[in-house]
N, C-alpha and C positions, 0 to 999 in steps of 0.2 A: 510369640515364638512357638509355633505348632509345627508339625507335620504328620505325615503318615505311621511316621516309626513309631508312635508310641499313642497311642490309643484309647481316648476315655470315652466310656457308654455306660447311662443311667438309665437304671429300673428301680423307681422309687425313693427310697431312701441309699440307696446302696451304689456306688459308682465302682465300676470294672476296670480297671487300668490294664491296658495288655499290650505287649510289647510286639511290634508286630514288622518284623524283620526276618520271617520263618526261611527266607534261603540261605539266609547266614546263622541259622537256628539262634535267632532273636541274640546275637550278641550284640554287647551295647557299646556306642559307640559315645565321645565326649558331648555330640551334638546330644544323643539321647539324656544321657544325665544332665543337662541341661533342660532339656525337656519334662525331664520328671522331677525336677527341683522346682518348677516352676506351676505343675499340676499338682502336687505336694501345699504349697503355699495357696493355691486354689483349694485345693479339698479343706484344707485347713480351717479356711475364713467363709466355708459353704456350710450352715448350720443345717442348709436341707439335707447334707450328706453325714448318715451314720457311722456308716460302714463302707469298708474298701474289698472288694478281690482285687487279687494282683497275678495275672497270668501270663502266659506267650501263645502265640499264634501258630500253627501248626505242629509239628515233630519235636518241640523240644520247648523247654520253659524257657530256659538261657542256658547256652554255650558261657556265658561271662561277658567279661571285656572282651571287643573285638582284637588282638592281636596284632593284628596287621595295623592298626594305630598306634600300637604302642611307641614305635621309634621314632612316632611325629615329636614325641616333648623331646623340648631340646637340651634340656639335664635330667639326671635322674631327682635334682631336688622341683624340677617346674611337675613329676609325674607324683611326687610326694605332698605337691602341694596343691595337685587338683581337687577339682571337685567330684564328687565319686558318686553313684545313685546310691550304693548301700548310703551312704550319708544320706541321703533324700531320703528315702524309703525310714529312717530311724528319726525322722524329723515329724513323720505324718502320725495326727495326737490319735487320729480315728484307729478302733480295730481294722487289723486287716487280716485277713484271709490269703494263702496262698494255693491258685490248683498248678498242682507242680504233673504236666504229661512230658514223656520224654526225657531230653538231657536238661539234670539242671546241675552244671559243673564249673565250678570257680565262684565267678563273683554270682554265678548265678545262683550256685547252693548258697552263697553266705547271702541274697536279696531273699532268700525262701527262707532263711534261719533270721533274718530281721524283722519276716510277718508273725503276724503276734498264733497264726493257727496254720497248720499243714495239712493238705489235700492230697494223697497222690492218685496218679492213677497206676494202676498194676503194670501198665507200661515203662515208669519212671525210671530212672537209674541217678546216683547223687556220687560228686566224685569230687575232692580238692588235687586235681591234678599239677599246680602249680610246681610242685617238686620235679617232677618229669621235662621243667624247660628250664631250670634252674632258680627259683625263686617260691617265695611264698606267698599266698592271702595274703590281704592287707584289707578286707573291710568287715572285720571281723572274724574269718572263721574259725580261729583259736579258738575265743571264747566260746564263741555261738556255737562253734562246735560242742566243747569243754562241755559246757551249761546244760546242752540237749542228749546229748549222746554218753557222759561220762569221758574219764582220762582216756581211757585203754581206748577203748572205741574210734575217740577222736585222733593218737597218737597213730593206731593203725589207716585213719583216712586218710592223716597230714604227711604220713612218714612215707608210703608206699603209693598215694595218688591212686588207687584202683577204687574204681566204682563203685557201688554197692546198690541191690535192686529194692524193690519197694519192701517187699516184704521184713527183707532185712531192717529195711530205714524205720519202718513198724515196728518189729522188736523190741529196734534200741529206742524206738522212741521220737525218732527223728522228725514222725508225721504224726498225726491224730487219725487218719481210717486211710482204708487205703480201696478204691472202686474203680470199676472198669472205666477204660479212658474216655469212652464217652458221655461217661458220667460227671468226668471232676468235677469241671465248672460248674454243672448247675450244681452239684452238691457242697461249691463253697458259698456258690451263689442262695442255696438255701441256708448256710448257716450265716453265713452274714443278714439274711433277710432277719433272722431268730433276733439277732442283735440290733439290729434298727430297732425292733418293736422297745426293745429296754429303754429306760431313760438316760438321752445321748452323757450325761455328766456321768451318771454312775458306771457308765461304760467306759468311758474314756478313764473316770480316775479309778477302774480296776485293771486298765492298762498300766498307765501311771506306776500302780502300786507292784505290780509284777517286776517292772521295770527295777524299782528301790530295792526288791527281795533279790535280784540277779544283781546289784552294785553296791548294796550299804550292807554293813554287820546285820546280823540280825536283828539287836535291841533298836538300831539306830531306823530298819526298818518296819519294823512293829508299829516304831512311833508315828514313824512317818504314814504308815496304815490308819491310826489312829485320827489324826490330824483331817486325811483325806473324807475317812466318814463323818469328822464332824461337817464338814463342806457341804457333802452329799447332804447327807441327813440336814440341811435346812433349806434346801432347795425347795421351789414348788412340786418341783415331780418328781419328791421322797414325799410329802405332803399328801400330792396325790394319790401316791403308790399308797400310804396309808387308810386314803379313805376310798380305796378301791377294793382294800384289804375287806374293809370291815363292809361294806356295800355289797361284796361278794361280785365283783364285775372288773372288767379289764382295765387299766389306765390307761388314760389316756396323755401321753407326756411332752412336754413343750420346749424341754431344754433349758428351761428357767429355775 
């Protein structure tokens, strides 16, 4: 179950997911979340893949959900009980990367607040417009918001739907750097390459572990920090990473 609309290309270790719907500023339709629930489940069980970027295709990262589908579900509880890409997208163990150019507003900021690092480009604008049609997010952007931006911050995006530009989204935190738009990609593309070279476990379970700090108490995620390095730490490639330590030379890592 492929198509056009959604987009995977590999350089290396690293696969590019890109959304690629740019006249409808890549908004997703139910075919699409189906599509990326099932590329999601492939990245997943592909040990050659470390790392993910997650982008769109021309003018815009994601508009959201397409709209004009919405009135297809035929209750509001068959539209509660879809399936949803942020759901996909929070399913995928690999780090991901997001290059966010253009509009990424609705489901599209909460798909960019599910990647675990933010890219913008200086052209970006982030907006939870949902209020302005009557309703709210529903694939996280409460939290994700909350998490990333603080109360006030998030209250002023959720409560008023108005935009906010790159810089801004910098400030509060929203992105990790912020580069001309012709840049982004390669520049997630180069920080995902950083993370391939790591060893894929200890990557993934500093994913993981981010995840327990943003869900468990404190003490409950401490431990659970604890837990994960003992993991790490008896892998082969902690092993290795030790006696490359001491050899003075790069490791070389197997995911074992």
């Amino acid at each position: 179950m492929t198509s056009d609309l959604v987009v995977v290309e590999r350089s290396g270790a690293v696969a590019t997911v890109r959304l690629n719907r740019p006249e409808k500023l890549n908004a997703v339709t139910q075919q699409m979340s189906d599509e990326l629930e099932q590329i999601v489940r492939d990245l997943n069980t592909d040990p050659s893949v470390r790392a993910v970027v997650y982008t769109g295709t021309g003018r815009a990262f994601s508009a959201g959900s397409d709209i004009s589908t919405l009135d297809q579900y035929p209750t509001p509880w068959s539209f509660r009980n879809r399936r949803d890409y942020c759901d996909a997208l929070r399913e995928l163990r690999k780090p991901v990367v997001a290059a966010v150019s253009g509009f990424a507003f609705g489901g599209g900021l909460e798909a960019a607040l599910t990647c675990d690092i933010r890219v913008a480009a200086d052209t970006a604008t982030f907006a939870a417009p949902e209020i302005k049609l009557g309703w709210v997010g529903g694939g996280g952007m409460s939290a994700l918001l909350a998490n990333s931006i603080g109360a006030s911050n998030a209250a002023l995006m959720l409560m008023t739907g108005d935009p906010i530009d790159a810089e801004r989204a910098l400030a509060w935190g929203l992105v990790s750097e912020v580069v001309p738009a012709e840049d982004v990609v390669t520049r997630a593309q180069r920080i995902a390459d950083t993370i391939a070279l790591r060893p894929p476990i200890a990557a993934e379970s500093a994913k993981a572990n981010l995840r327990a700090a943003w869900n468990l108490p404190q003490d409950q995620a401490m431990a659970y920090e604890r837990e994960m390095q003992s993991i790490a730490f008896a892998t082969d490639d902690a092993a290795e990473g030790r006696a490359a330590f001491a050899e003075k030379r790069d490791g070389v890592f197997n995911g074992r």
